[in-house]
The first five atom37 places (N, CA, C, CB, O) and aatype in JSON, in Angstrom:
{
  "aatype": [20, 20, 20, 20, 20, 20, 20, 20, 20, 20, 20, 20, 20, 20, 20, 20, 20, 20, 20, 20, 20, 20, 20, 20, 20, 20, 20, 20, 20, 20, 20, 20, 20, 20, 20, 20, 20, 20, 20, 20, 20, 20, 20, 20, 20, 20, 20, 20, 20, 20, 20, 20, 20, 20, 20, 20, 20, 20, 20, 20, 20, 20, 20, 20, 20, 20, 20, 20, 20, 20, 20, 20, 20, 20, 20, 20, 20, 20, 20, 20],
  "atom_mask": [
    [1, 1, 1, 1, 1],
    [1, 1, 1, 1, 1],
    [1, 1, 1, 1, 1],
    [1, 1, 1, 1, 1],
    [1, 1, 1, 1, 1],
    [1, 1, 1, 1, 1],
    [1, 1, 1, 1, 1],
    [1, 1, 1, 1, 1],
    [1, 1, 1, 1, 1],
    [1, 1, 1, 1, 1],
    [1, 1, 1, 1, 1],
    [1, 1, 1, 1, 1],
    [1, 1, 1, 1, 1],
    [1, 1, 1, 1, 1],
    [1, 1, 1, 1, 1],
    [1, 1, 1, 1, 1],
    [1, 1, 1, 1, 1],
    [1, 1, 1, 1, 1],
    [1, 1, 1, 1, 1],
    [1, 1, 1, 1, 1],
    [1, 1, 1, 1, 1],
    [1, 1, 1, 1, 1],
    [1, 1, 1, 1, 1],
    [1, 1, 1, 1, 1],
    [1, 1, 1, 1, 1],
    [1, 1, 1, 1, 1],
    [1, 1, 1, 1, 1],
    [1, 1, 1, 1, 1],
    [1, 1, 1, 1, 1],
    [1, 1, 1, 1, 1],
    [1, 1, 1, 1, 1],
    [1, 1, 1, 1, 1],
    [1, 1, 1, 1, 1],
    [1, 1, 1, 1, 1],
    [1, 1, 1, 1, 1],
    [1, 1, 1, 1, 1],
    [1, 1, 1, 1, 1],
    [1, 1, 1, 1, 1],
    [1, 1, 1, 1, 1],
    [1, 1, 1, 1, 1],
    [1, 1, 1, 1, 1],
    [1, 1, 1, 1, 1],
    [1, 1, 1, 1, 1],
    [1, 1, 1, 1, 1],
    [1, 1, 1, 1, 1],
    [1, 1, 1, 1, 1],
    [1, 1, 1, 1, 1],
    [1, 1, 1, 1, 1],
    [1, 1, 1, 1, 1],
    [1, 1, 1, 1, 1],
    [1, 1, 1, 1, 1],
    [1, 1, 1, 1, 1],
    [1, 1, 1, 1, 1],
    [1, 1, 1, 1, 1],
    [1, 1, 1, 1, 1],
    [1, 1, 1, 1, 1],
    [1, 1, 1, 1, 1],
    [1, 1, 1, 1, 1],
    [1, 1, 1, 1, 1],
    [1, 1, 1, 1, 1],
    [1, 1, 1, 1, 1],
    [1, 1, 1, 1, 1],
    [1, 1, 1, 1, 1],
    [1, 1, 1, 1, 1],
    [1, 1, 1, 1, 1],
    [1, 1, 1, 1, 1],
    [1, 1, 1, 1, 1],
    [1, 1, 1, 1, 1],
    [1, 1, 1, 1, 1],
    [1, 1, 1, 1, 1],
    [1, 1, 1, 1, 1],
    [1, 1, 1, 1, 1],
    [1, 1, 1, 1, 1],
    [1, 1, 1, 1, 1],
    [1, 1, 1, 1, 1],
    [1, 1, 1, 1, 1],
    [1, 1, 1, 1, 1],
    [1, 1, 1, 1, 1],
    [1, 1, 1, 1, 1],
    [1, 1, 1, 1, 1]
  ],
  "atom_positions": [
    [[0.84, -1.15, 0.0], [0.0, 0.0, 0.0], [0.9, 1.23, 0.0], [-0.96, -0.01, 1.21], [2.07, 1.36, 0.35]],
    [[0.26, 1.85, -0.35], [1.52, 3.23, -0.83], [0.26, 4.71, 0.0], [1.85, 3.48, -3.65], [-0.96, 4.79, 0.15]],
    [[1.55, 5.69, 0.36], [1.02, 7.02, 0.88], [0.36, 7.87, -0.65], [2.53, 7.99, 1.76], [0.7, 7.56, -1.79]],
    [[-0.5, 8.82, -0.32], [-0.17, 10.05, -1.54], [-1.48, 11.24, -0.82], [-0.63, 9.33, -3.8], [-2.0, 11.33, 0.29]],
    [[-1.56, 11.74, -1.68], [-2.01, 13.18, -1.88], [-3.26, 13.34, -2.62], [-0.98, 13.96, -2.62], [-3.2, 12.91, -3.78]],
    [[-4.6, 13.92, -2.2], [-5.36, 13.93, -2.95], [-6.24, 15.9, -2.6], [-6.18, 12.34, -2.71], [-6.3, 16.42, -1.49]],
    [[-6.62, 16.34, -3.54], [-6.92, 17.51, -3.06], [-9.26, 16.95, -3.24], [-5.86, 19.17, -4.38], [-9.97, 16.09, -3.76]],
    [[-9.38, 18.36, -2.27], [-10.71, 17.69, -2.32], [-11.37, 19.0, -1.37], [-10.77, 15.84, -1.6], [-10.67, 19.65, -0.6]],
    [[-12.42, 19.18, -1.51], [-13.58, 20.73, -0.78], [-12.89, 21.43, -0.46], [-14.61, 20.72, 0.55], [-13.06, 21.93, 0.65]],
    [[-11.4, 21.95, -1.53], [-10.8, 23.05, -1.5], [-9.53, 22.61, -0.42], [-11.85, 24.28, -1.1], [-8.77, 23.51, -0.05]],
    [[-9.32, 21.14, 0.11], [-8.22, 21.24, 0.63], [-7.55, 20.28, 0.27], [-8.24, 21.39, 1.77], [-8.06, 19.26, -0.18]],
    [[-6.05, 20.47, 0.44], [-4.81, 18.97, 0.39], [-5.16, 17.78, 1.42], [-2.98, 19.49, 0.96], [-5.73, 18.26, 2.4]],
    [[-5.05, 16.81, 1.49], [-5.24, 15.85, 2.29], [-4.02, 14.71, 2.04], [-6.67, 15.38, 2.06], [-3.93, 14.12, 0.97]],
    [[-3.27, 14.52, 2.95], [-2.35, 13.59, 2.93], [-2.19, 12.36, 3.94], [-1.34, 14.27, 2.95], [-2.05, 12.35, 5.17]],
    [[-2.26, 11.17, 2.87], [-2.91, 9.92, 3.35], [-1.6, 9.24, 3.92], [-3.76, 8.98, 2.11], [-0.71, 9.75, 3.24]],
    [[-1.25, 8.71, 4.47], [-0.4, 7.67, 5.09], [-0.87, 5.95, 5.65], [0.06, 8.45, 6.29], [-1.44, 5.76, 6.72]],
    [[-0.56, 5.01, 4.84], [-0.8, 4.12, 4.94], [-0.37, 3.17, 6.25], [-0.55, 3.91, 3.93], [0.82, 3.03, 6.52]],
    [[-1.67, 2.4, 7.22], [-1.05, 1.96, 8.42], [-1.13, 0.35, 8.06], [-1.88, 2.5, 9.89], [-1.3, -0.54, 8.89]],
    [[-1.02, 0.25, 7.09], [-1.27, -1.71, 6.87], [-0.13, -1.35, 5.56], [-3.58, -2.68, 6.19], [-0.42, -0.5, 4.73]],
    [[0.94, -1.97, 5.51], [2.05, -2.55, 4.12], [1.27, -3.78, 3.36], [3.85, -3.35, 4.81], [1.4, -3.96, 2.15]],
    [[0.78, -4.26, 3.85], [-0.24, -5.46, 3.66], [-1.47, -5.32, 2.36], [-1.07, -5.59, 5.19], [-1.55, -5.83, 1.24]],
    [[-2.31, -4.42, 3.09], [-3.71, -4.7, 2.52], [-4.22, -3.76, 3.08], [-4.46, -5.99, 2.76], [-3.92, -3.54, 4.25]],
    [[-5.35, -2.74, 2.22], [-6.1, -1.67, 2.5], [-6.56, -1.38, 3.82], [-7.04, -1.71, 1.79], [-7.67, -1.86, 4.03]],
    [[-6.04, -0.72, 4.83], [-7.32, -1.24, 6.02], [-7.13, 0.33, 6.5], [-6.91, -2.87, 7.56], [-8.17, 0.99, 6.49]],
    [[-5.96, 0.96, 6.9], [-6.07, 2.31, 8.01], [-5.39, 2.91, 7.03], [-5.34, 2.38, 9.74], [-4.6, 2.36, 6.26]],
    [[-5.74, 4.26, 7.06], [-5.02, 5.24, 7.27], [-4.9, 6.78, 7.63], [-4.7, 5.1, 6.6], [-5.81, 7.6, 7.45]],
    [[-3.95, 6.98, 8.04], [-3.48, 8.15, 8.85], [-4.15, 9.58, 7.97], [-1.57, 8.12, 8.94], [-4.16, 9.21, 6.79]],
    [[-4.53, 10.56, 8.02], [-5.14, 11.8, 7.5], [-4.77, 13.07, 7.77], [-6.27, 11.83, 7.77], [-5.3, 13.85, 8.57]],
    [[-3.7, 13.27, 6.98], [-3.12, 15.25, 7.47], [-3.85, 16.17, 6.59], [-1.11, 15.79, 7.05], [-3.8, 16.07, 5.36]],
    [[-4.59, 17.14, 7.26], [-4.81, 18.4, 6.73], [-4.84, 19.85, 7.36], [-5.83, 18.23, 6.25], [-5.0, 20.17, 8.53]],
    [[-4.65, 20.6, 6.31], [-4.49, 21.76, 6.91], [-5.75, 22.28, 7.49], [-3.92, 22.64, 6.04], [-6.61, 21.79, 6.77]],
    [[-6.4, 23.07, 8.46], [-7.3, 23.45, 8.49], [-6.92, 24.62, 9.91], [-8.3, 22.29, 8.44], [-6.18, 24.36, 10.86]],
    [[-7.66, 25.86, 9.68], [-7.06, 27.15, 9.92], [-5.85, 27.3, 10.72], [-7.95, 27.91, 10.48], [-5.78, 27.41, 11.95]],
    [[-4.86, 27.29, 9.82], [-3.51, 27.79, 9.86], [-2.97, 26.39, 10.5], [-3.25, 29.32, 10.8], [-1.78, 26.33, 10.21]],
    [[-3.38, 25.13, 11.31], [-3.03, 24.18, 11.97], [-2.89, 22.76, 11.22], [-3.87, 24.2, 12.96], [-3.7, 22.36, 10.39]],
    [[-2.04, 22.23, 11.52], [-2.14, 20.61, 10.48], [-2.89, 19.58, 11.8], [0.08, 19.7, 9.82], [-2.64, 19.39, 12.99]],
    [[-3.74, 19.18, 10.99], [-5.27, 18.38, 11.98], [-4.83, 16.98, 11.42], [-7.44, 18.92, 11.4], [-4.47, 16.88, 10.25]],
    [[-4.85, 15.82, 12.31], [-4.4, 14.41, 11.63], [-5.9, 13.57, 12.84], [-2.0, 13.79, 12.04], [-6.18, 13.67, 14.04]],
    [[-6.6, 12.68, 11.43], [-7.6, 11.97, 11.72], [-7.37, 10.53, 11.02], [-8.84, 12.73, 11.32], [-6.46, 10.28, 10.23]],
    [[-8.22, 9.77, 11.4], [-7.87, 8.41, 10.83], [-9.27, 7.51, 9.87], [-7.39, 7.46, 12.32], [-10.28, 6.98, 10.32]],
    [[-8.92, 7.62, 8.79], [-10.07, 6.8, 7.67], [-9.68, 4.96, 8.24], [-9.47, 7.21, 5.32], [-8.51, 4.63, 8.44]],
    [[-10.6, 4.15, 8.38], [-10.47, 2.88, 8.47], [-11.52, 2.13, 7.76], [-10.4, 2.57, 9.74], [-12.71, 2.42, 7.7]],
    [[-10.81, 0.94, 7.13], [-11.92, 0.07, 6.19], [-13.07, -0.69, 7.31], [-10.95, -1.37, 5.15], [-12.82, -1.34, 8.33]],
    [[-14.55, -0.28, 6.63], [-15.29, -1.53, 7.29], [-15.76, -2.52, 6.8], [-16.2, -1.3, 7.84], [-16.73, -2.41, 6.05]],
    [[-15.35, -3.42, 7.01], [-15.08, -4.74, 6.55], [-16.31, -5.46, 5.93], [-14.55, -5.54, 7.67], [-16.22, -6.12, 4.89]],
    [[-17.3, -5.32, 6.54], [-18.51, -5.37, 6.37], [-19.1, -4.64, 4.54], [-19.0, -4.56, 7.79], [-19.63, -5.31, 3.65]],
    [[-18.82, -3.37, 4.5], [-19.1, -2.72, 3.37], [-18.26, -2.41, 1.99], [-19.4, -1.75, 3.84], [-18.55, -2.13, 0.82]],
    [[-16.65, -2.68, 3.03], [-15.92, -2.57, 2.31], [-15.35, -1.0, 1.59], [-16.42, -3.42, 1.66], [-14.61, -0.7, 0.65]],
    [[-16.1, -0.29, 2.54], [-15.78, 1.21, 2.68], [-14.96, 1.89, 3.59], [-16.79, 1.79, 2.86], [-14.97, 1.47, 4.75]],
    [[-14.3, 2.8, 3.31], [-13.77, 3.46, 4.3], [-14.59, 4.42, 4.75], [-12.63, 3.93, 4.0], [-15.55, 4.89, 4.13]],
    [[-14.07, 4.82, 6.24], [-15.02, 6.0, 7.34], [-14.12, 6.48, 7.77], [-16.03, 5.6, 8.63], [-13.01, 6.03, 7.5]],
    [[-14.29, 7.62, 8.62], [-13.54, 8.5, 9.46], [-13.92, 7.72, 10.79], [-13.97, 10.2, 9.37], [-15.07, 7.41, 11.11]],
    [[-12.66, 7.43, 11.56], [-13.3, 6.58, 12.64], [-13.78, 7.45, 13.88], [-12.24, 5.46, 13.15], [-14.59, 6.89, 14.63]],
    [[-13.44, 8.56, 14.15], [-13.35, 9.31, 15.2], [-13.77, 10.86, 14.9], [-11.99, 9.14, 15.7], [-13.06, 11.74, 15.38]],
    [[-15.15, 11.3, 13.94], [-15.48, 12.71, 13.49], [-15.15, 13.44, 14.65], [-17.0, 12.97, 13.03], [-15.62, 14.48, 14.18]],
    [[-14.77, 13.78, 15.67], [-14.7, 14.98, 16.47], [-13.44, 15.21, 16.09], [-14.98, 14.95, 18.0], [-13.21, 16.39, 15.83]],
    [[-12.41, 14.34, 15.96], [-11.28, 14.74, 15.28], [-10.81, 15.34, 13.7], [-10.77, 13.78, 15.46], [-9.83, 15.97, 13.32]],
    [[-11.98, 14.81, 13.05], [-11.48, 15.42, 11.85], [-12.88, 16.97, 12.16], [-11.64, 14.05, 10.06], [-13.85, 16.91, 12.92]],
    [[-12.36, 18.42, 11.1], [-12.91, 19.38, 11.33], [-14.15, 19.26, 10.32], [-12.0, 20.47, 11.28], [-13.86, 18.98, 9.16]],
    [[-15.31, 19.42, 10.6], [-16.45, 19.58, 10.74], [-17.0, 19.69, 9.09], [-16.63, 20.75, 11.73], [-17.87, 18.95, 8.64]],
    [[-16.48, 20.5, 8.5], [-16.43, 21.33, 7.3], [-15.91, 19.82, 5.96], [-14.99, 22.94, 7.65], [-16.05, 19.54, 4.77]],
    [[-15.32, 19.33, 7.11], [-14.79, 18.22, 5.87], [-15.89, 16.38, 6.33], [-12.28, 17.93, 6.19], [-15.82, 15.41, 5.57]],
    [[-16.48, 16.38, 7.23], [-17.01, 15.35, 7.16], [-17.97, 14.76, 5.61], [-17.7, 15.53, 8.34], [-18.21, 13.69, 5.05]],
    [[-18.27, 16.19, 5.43], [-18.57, 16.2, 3.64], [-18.28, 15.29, 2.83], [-17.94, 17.13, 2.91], [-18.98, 14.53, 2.17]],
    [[-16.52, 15.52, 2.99], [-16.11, 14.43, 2.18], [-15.51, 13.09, 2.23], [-15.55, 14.84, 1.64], [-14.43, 12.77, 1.73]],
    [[-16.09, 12.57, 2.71], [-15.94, 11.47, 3.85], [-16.02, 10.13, 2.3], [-17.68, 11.48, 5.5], [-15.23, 9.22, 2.05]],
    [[-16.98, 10.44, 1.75], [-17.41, 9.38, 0.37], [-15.92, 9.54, -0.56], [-19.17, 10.14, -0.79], [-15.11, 8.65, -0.85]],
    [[-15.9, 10.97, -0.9], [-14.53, 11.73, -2.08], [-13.24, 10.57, -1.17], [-14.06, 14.41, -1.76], [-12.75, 9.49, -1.51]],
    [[-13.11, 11.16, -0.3], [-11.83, 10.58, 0.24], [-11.88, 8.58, 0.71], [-11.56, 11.71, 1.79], [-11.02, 7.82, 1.14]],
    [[-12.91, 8.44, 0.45], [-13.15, 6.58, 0.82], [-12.47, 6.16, -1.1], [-15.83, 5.88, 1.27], [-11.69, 5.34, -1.56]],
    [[-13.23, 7.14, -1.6], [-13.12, 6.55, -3.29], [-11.7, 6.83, -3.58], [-14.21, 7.44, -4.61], [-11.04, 6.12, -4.34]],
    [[-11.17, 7.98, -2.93], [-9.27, 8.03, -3.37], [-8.67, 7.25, -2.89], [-8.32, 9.17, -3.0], [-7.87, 6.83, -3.73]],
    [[-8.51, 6.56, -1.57], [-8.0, 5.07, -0.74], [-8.17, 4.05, -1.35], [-8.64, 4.67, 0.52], [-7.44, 3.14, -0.98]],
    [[-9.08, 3.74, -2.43], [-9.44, 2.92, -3.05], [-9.03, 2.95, -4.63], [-10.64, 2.93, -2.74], [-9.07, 1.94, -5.33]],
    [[-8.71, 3.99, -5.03], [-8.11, 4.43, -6.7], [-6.47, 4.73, -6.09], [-9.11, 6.31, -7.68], [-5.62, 4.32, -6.87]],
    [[-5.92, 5.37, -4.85], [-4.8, 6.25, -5.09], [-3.6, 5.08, -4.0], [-5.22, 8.26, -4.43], [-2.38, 4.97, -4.04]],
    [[-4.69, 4.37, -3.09], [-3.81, 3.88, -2.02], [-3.46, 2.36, -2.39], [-4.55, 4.02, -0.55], [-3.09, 1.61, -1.48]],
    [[-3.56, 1.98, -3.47], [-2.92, 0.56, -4.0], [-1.66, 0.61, -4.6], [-3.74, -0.11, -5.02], [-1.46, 1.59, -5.32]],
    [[-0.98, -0.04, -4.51], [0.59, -0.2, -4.86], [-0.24, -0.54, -6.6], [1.83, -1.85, -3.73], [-1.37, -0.94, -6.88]],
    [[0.94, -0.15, -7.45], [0.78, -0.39, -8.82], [1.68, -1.85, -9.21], [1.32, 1.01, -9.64], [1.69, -2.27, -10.37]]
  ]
}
């Protein structure tokens, strides 16, 4: 599984992969006013989607894109 970069509701978001293995966590940096905010997307196994596991941690404004950023983990976070 590989890290990268996806932009999305006007912000950068930088993914960090917590499984070398197989799709399951990962780590979430973004900027949000003037501060770098880090939240965590995790696969549910069940749906086979990713979620934000912990919304009070990620900022408010971005739970929005909660779908945008499940579909880039899934196109951007696979090794080629």
């Amino acid at each position: 599984m590989k890290n990268f970069k996806v932009e999305a509701e006007g912000a950068e978001f930088d993914f960090f992969t917590m499984n070398i293995k197989r799709l399951q966590a990962f780590q979430v940096y973004v900027a949000h006013k003037g501060e770098q905010v880090r939240f965590h997307m995790q696969l549910n196994d069940q749906t086979g989607d990713f979620y934000i596991t912990d919304k009070a941690k990620c900022p408010a404004e971005f739970h929005q894109a909660e779908d945008l950023l499940n579909k880039a983990i899934k196109i951007y976070g696979k090794e080629d």
